[in-house]
N, C-alpha and C positions, 0 to 999 in steps of 0.2 A: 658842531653840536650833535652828541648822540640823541639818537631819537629811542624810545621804547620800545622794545622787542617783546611779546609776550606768546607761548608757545600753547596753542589754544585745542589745537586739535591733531589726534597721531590716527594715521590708518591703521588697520589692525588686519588683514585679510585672511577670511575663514571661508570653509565649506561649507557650511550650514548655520546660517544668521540666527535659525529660533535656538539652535542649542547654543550656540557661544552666548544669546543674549542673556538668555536663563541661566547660564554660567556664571557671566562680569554680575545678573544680579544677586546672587546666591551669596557671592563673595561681598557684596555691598553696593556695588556700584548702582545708582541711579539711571533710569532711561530715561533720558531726557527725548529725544526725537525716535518715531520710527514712521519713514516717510516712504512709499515706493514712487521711487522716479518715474521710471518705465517700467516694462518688463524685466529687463536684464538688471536691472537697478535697485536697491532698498537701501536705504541712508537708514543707519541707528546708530544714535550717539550716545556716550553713556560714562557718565563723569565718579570716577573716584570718591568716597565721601572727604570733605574739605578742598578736594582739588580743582584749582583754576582750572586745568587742563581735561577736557575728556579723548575719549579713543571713538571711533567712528569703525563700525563693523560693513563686512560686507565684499560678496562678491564685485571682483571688479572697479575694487577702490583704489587699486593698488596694484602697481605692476609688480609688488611682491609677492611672492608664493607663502600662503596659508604655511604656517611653521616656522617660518624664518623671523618674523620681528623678533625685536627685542626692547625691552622698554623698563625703565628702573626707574624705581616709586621710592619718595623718603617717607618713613612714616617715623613715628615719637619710638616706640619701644619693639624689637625684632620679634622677642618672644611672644609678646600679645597678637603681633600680628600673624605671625606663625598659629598659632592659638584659634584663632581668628578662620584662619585657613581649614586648618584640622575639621574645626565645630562644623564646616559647610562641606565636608567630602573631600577636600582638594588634598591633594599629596601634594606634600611641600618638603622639601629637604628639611635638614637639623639648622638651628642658625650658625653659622660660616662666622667666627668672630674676626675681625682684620684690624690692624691699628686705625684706620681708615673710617669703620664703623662695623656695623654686625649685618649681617646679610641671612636673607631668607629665599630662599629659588622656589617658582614652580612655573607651570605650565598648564597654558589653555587648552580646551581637550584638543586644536588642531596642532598641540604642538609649540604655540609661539609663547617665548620665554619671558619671564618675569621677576627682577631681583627686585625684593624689598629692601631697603638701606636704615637701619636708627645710626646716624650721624653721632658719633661718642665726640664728646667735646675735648678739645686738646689741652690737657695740664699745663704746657706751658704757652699760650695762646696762641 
Protein backbone atom coordinates (compact mmCIF):
# COMPACT_ATOMS: atom_id res chain seq x y z
CA UNK A 1 0.00 0.00 0.00
CA UNK A 2 1.48 3.49 -1.00
CA UNK A 3 1.06 5.75 1.68
CA UNK A 4 0.68 9.88 0.93
CA UNK A 5 3.64 11.73 0.52
CA UNK A 6 3.08 15.51 0.61
CA UNK A 7 6.03 17.97 0.29
CA UNK A 8 5.16 20.69 2.93
CA UNK A 9 8.06 22.72 3.71
CA UNK A 10 11.61 23.51 1.58
CA UNK A 11 14.51 25.43 3.47
CA UNK A 12 15.49 28.29 1.78
CA UNK A 13 19.00 29.77 3.50
CA UNK A 14 19.63 33.58 3.51
CA UNK A 15 21.73 36.16 5.05
CA UNK A 16 19.49 38.46 6.25
CA UNK A 17 15.89 36.96 7.24
CA UNK A 18 14.11 40.75 7.42
CA UNK A 19 15.21 41.44 3.79
CA UNK A 20 14.48 38.02 1.98
CA UNK A 21 11.01 38.15 4.19
CA UNK A 22 10.08 41.48 2.80
CA UNK A 23 11.17 40.13 -0.59
CA UNK A 24 8.93 36.41 -0.75
CA UNK A 25 6.26 39.10 0.67
CA UNK A 26 6.55 41.87 -2.05
CA UNK A 27 6.27 38.93 -4.58
CA UNK A 28 3.01 37.60 -2.82
CA UNK A 29 3.88 35.10 -0.64
CA UNK A 30 2.07 35.02 2.78
CA UNK A 31 3.99 34.98 6.33
CA UNK A 32 2.64 32.49 7.95
CA UNK A 33 5.13 31.88 11.13
CA UNK A 34 7.99 34.25 12.31
CA UNK A 35 9.10 32.59 15.56
CA UNK A 36 12.80 33.07 17.26
CA UNK A 37 13.96 29.79 18.71
CA UNK A 38 16.97 30.94 20.37
CA UNK A 39 19.32 33.32 19.55
CA UNK A 40 21.04 31.78 16.59
CA UNK A 41 17.49 30.72 15.43
CA UNK A 42 14.43 32.59 13.71
CA UNK A 43 11.82 30.18 11.91
CA UNK A 44 9.84 32.17 9.10
CA UNK A 45 7.60 30.40 6.89
CA UNK A 46 5.99 31.71 4.10
CA UNK A 47 3.64 30.06 1.57
CA UNK A 48 3.13 30.91 -2.05
CA UNK A 49 -0.38 32.28 -2.89
CA UNK A 50 -2.48 28.87 -3.57
CA UNK A 51 0.27 26.71 -2.45
CA UNK A 52 0.17 23.66 -0.21
CA UNK A 53 3.71 23.98 0.19
CA UNK A 54 5.70 27.05 1.91
CA UNK A 55 9.67 27.63 2.16
CA UNK A 56 10.99 28.26 5.65
CA UNK A 57 13.77 31.32 5.77
CA UNK A 58 16.73 31.54 7.85
CA UNK A 59 19.91 31.40 9.15
CA UNK A 60 21.14 27.98 9.97
CA UNK A 61 18.21 25.90 8.53
CA UNK A 62 20.16 24.47 6.26
CA UNK A 63 23.50 23.18 5.76
CA UNK A 64 23.00 24.76 2.39
CA UNK A 65 24.71 27.94 1.57
CA UNK A 66 22.40 31.20 0.98
CA UNK A 67 22.47 31.22 -3.14
CA UNK A 68 22.48 27.64 -3.91
CA UNK A 69 18.73 26.39 -3.66
CA UNK A 70 16.75 25.99 -6.35
CA UNK A 71 13.02 25.48 -6.37
CA UNK A 72 10.43 25.48 -9.38
CA UNK A 73 6.90 26.79 -8.86
CA UNK A 74 3.93 25.89 -11.49
CA UNK A 75 1.92 28.62 -11.84
CA UNK A 76 -1.47 28.98 -14.75
CA UNK A 77 0.08 31.61 -17.20
CA UNK A 78 4.28 32.53 -17.45
CA UNK A 79 3.52 35.94 -18.69
CA UNK A 80 1.34 37.06 -15.84
CA UNK A 81 3.50 35.70 -13.69
CA UNK A 82 6.58 37.27 -15.14
CA UNK A 83 4.12 40.44 -15.09
CA UNK A 84 3.69 39.89 -11.63
CA UNK A 85 7.34 39.88 -10.82
CA UNK A 86 8.27 43.07 -12.90
CA UNK A 87 5.22 45.23 -10.99
CA UNK A 88 7.21 44.16 -7.45
CA UNK A 89 11.05 45.15 -8.57
CA UNK A 90 12.18 41.78 -9.22
CA UNK A 91 14.30 41.19 -12.32
CA UNK A 92 13.11 38.19 -13.90
CA UNK A 93 14.28 36.88 -17.36
CA UNK A 94 12.05 36.95 -20.77
CA UNK A 95 9.77 33.71 -20.55
CA UNK A 96 12.03 30.73 -21.86
CA UNK A 97 9.11 28.94 -24.00
CA UNK A 98 10.01 24.78 -24.15
CA UNK A 99 7.66 22.01 -25.58
CA UNK A 100 7.71 21.19 -21.84
CA UNK A 101 5.97 24.46 -20.87
CA UNK A 102 7.11 28.33 -20.56
CA UNK A 103 9.39 29.18 -17.98
CA UNK A 104 10.15 32.34 -16.03
CA UNK A 105 13.82 32.59 -13.85
CA UNK A 106 14.66 34.88 -11.01
CA UNK A 107 16.39 35.26 -8.07
CA UNK A 108 16.26 35.96 -4.34
CA UNK A 109 18.33 39.00 -3.50
CA UNK A 110 20.81 36.07 -1.79
CA UNK A 111 20.94 34.71 -4.98
CA UNK A 112 18.91 31.47 -4.59
CA UNK A 113 17.12 30.40 -7.92
CA UNK A 114 13.48 30.36 -8.96
CA UNK A 115 11.81 28.89 -12.21
CA UNK A 116 8.24 29.69 -12.76
CA UNK A 117 6.74 26.74 -14.96
CA UNK A 118 2.78 27.42 -17.07
CA UNK A 119 2.57 23.55 -17.76
CA UNK A 120 1.23 23.86 -21.85
CA UNK A 121 -1.03 21.12 -22.31
CA UNK A 122 0.01 18.33 -24.91
CA UNK A 123 -2.03 18.07 -28.24
CA UNK A 124 -1.78 14.84 -28.47
CA UNK A 125 -2.36 13.64 -24.64
Amino acid sequence: MTSTWKIELIPVPVTDVDRAKAFYQRIGFNADHDHRVHEGLRFVQLTPPGSACSIVLGVGITEKVPGTQEIQVVVPDAEAARRQLLDAGVEAGDVDVQPWGNFVHFKDPDGNSWALQAVEPRANG
